[in-house]
C-alpha positions as CSV (number, residue, x, y, z in Angstrom):
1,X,-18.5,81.9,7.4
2,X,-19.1,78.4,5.5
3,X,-18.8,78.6,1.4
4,X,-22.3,78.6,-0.1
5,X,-20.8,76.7,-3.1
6,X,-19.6,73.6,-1.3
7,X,-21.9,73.8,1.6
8,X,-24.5,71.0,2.1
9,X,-22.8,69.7,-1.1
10,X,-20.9,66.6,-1.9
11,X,-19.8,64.1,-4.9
12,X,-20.0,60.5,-5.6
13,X,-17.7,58.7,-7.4
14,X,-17.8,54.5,-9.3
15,X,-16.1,52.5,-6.8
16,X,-13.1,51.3,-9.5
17,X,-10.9,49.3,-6.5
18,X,-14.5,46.9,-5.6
19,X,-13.2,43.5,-5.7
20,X,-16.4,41.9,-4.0
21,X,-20.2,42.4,-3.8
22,X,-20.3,43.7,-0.4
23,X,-18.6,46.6,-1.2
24,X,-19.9,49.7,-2.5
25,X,-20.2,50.6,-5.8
26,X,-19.9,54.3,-5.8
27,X,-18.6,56.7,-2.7
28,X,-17.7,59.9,-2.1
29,X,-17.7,62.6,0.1
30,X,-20.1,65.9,1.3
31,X,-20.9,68.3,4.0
32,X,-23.6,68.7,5.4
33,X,-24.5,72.1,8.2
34,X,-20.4,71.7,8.5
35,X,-20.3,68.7,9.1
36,X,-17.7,66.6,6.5
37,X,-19.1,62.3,5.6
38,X,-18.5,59.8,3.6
39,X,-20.7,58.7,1.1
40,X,-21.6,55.1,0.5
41,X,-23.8,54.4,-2.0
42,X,-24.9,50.7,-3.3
43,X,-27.0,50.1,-6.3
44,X,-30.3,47.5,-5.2
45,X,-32.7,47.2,-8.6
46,X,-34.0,50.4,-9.8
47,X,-32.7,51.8,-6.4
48,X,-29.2,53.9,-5.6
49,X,-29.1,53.7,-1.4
50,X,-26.6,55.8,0.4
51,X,-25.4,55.7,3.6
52,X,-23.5,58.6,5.4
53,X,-20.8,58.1,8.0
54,X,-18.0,60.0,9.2
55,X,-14.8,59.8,7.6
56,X,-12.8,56.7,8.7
57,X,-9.6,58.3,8.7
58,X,-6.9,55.6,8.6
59,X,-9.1,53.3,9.9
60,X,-9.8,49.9,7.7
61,X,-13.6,49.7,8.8
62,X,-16.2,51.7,8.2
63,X,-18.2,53.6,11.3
64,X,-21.7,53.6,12.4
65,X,-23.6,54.9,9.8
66,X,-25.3,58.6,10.1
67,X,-27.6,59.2,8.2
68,X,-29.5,56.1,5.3
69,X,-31.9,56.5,2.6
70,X,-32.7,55.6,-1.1
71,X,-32.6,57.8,-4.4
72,X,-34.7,56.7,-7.0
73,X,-33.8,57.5,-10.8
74,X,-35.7,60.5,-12.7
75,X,-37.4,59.0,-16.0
76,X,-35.1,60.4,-19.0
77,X,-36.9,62.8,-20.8
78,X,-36.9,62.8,-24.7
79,X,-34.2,64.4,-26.1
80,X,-35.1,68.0,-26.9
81,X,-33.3,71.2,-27.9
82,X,-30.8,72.4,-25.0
83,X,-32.2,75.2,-23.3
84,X,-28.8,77.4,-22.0
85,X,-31.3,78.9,-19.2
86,X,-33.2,76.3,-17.7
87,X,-32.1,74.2,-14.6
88,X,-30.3,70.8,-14.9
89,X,-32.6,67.9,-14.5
90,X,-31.4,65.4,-11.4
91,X,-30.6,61.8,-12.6
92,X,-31.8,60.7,-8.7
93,X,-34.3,61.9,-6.4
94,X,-35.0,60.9,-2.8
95,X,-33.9,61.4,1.1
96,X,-32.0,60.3,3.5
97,X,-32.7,60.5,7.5
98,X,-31.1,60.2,10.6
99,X,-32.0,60.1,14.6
100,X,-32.3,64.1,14.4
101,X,-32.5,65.6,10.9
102,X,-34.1,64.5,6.8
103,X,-32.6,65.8,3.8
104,X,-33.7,65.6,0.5
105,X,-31.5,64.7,-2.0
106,X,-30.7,65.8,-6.2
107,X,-28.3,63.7,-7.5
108,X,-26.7,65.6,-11.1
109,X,-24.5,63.1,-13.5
110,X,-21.5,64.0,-14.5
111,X,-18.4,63.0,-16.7
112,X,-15.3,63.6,-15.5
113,X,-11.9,62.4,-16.8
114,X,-11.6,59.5,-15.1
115,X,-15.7,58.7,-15.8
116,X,-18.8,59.0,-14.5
117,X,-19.9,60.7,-11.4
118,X,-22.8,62.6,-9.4
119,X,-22.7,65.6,-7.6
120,X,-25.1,65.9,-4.7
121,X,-26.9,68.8,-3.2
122,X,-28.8,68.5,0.0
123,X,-32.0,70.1,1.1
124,X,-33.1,70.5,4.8
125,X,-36.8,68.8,4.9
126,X,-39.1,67.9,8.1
127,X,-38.7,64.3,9.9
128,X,-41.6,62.6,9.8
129,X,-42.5,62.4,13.3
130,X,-42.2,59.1,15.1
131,X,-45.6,57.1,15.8
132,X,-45.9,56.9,19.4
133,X,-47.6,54.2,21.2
134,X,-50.6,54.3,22.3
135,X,-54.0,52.4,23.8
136,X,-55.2,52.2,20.5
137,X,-51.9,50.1,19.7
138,X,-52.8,47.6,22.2
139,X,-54.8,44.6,21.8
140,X,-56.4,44.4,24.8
141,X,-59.0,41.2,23.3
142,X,-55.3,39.1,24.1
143,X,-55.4,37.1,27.3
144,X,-52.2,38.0,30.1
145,X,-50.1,34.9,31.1
């Protein structure tokens, strides 16, 4: 019987040991349906993208990655009186897919003692079906060699 507290759970973490661009700037770790990741997550613009891969173990390259997507940051809202009872507000939105499943993602800020970080929770969603071909696709006005 999985934990309902961690499951489909993970955290993400500043990168403090990056010493060039190409590396990520936060990463962490998460399970998702059992399964344990890593989390890599690189910030583009106004973007955070993550990829998901399984742990690399003592490995000094990263595997294939799993599952990709993009969060996007929730507007700060102006600073009003602390309800105790109402549900945290995500600092990023968005989803990440692979071959088989989507998830939607809620990314929460956090300080810790050693600084910032995000804790993730992941929520099942339908793939968007892939477009199949079809004769409509085709230009058939295009002359065959």
């Amino acid at each position: 019987m999985s934990n309902e507290r961690t499951r489909d759970r993970g955290n993400l973490f500043e990168n403090a040991d990056k010493k060039k661009p190409s590396q990520p700037d936060f990463q962490g770790d998460c399970t998702i349906d059992g399964t344990a990741y890593e989390i890599r997550g690189y910030r583009r613009e106004d973007q955070l993208t993550i990829n998901l891969a399984p742990p690399r173990g003592d490995r000094n390259t990263y595997p294939p990655d799993v599952f990709k997507g993009a969060l996007e940051a929730v507007p700060a809202k102006k600073h009003r009186a602390k309800d105790p009872s109402a549900a945290p507000t995500p600092a990023w939105l968005g989803t990440i897919e692979s071959e088989d499943a989507a998830y939607k993602i809620s990314a929460f800020e956090k300080q810790g003692k050693s600084g910032l970080y995000f804790t993730l929770s992941f929520e099942k969603t339908e793939k968007a079906p892939k477009k199949q071909a079809s004769d409509e696709d085709y230009d058939y006005s295009s002359p065959e060699s």
